[in-house]
N, C-alpha and C positions, 0 to 999 in steps of 0.2 A: 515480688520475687524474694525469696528466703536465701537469702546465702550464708556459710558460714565461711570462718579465714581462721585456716588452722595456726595457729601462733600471732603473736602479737608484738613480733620483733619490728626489727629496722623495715623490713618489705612487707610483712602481712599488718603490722600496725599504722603504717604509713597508706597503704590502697585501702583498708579498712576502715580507717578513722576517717579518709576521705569520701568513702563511701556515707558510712555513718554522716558523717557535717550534711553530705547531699541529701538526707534524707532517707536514704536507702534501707533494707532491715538486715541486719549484720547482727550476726553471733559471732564470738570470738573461742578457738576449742584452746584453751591454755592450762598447765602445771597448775597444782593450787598456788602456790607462790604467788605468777603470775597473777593469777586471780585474785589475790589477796591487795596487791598492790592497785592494780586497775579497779576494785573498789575502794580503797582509800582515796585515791587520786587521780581518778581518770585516766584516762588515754589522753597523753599531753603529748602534741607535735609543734616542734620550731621549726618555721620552715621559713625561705626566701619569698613565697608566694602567700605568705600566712598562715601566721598560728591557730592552733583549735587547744581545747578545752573542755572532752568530750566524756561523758558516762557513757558505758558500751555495755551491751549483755556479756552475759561470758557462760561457758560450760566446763565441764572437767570430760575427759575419758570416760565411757561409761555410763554417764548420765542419761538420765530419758529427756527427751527434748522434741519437739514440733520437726515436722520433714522439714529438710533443706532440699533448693532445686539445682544448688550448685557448692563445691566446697574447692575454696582456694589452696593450695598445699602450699606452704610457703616456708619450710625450711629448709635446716640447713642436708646436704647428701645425708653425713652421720648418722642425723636421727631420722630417714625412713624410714627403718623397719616400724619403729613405735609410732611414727605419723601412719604411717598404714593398718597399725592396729588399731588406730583409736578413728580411722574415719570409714574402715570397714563397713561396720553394719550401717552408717548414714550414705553410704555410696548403694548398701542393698535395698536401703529403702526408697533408693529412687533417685538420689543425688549423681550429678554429672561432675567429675571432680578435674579441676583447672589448677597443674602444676605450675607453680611461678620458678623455678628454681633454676642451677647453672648445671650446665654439662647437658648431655645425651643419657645415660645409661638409667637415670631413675624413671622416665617415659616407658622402657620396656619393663621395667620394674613391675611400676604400677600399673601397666597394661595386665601382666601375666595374674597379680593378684586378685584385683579389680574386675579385669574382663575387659577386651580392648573394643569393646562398644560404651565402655562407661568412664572413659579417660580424656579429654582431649590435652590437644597442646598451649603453653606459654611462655611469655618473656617479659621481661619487665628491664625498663630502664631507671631505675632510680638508685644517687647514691645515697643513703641512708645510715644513721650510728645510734643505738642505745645507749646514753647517757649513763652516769652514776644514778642518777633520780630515776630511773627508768623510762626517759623519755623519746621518743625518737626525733632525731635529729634528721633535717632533711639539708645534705651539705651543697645543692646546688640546684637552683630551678626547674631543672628536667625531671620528667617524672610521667612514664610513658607503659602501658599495657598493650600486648598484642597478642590475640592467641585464636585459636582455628581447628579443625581436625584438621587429623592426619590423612596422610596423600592415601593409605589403605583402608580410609574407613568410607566409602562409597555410598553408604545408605546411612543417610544424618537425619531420619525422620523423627528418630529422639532428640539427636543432638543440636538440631538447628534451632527449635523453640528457644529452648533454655541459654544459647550462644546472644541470639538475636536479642532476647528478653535481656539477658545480661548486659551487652551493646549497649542497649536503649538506657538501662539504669547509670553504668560505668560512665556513660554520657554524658549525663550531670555535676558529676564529680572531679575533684578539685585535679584531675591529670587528663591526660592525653591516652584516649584507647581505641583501640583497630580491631577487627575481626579480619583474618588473612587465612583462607582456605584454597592449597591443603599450610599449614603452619611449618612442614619442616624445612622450607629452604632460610623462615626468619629465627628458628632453631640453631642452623647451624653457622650463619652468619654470626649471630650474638657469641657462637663458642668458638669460633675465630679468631673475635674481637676480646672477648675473656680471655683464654688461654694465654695468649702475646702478653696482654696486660697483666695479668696473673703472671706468668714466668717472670716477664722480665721485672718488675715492681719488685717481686721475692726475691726474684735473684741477686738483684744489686739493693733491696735494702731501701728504693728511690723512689721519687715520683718520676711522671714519664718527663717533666722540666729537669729535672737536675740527670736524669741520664742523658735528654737529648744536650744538655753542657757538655759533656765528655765528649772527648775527644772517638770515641769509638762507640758510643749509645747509640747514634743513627743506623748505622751498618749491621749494628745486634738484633737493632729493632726490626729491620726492613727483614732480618733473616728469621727469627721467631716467627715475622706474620708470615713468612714463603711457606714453613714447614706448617704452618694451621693450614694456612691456604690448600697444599696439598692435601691432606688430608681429608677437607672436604670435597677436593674436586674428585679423589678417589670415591668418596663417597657418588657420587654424581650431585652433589650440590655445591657448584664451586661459587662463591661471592659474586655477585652481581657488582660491575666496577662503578654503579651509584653507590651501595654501598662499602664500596673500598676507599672508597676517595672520603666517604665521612667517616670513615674508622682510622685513614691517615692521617686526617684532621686533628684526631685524639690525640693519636699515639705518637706525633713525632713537635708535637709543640712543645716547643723552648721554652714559654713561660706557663706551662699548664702545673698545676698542683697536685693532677688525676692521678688517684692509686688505685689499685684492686683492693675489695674490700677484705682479701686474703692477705696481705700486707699487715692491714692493721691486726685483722684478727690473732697473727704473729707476735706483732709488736707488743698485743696484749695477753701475749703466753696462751690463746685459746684453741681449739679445735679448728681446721682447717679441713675444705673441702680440696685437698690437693690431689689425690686419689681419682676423686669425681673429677674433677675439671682440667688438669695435666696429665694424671696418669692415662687416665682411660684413650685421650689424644693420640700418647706417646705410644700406648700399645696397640691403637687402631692404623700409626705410622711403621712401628715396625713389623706389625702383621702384611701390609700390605707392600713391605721392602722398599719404604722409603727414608730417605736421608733424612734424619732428625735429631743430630747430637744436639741441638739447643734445650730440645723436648728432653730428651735423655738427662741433661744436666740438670735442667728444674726440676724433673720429676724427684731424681735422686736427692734432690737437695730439699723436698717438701718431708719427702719420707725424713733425710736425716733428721728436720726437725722435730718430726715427729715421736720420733727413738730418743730424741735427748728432751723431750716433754714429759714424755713416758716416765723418763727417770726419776726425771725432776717431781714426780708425782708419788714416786715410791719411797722419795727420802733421801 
């Protein structure tokens, strides 16, 4: 199997290079930059379950290169439009393309561009950081794949080889991966558990231990997940209470260190998927007339930072 993993950040460098260690044949579609450094130095990962040390092909945009049977999309909301430009023609040539990313809205994205026979769904649990060295840092043992069609794609006579075949390879590899058909109920569970963690993290600046210290962080928290929660129940996909009870697990321990990875992204003055992953929540909450001043305050408050980024950018 031929796979490629578009970027070669904290998520597609980490299932990629694990891929890669297993043996597996991985291309990676990255910036010349990227490409520049990943020849000098490898694909280097520090992880809890062990480091690698890995040489990896790479491509640029453009490039002529051998079919792929499947392509990981693995950034950030921001940059779709240009991940959709540069994996275009390797999705016409026949590639099944497997979203790893957060939120709901880029799925229909890339169904409409794509073709919603040549898309399926994913989720990934790993938290991950790009280093100064350009390394990716793996900051806790978990490190999880699941992806699936969707509940409307009914005839998987393309899409089941390549699912299956990638199963069997993912298999080998240094994480944990599932095939879960149809994918969107483990969709919107993951953006339940994101968005809560995302708001509240942003919003007070914290990890989910020093808010659940405060005197009023439990009560915030437990309110944040009601208003996700609704959300997807209005959807018809309300959380399954096995998985509520391990997302309470996360989100309300006192001595946990767990941030969204929106958090740091902040903290290091960068682009933020807040739009993607609170706004879109916050406007599928008040379209449907329900109560969501917590949704409302984060959202407002990702945009603010957004506006005083902006500025800070112009001087």
């Amino acid at each position: 199997m031929r796979i490629l993993i578009l970027g070669a950040g904290g998520t597609g460098g980490y299932f990629g290079g694990r891929l890669v260690e297993s043996g597996a044949e991985v291309t990676f579609l990255v910036r010349p930059e990227r490409a520049r450094l990943l020849k000098e130095n490898g694909l280097v990962i520090k992880s809890p379950v062990g480091d690698a040390e890995l040489q990896v092909n790479t491509i640029l945009a453009g490039e002529r290169s051998r079919k792929f049977d499947i392509v990981l999309v693995t950034c950030k909301a921001y940059d779709l439009d240009s991940a959709m430009d540069a994996i275009e023609r390797h999705v016409e040539a026949g590639a099944i393309a497997l979203p790893i990313m957060n939120g709901m809205a880029h799925n229909e994205r890339l169904r409409e561009r794509l073709g919603h026979g040549r898309v399926v769904g994913g989720i990934c649990q790993c938290s991950t950081t790009v280093n100064a060295f350009g390394q990716i840092e793996h900051l806790n043992p978990m490190a999880r794949l699941v992806f699936g069609a969707f509940a409307d794609q009914p005839n998987h006579l393309e899409i089941d080889p390549v699912l299956d075949e990638f199963l069997a390879v993912s298999s080998k590899a240094k994480f944990t991966s599932r095939r879960a058909d149809p994918i969107d109920q483990n969709l919107w569970e993951k953006w339940v558990m994101l968005a809560t963690l995302a708001g509240m993290t942003t919003l007070m600046r914290a990890s989910v231990g020093e808010i659940m210290s405060t005197k009023g962080g439990s009560d915030l928290m437990a309110e944040f997940l009601e208003e996700a929660i609704a959300v997807a129940t209005e959807a018809e996909y309300p959380p399954s209470e096995e998985y509520l009870k391990s997302v309470k697990g996360l989100l309300f321990d006192r001595n946990s260190s767990f941030t969204a990875s929106m958090l740091r992204d902040m903290e290091g003055g960068g682009p933020i998927e807040g739009d993607h992953v609170i706004g879109d929540m916050y406007r599928r909450a008040r379209d449907a007339g329900l109560d969501a001043h917590l949704l409302r305050v984060a959202y407002c408050h990702v945009q603010a930072y957004e506006v005083r980024r902006a500025k800070r950018a112009q001087g």
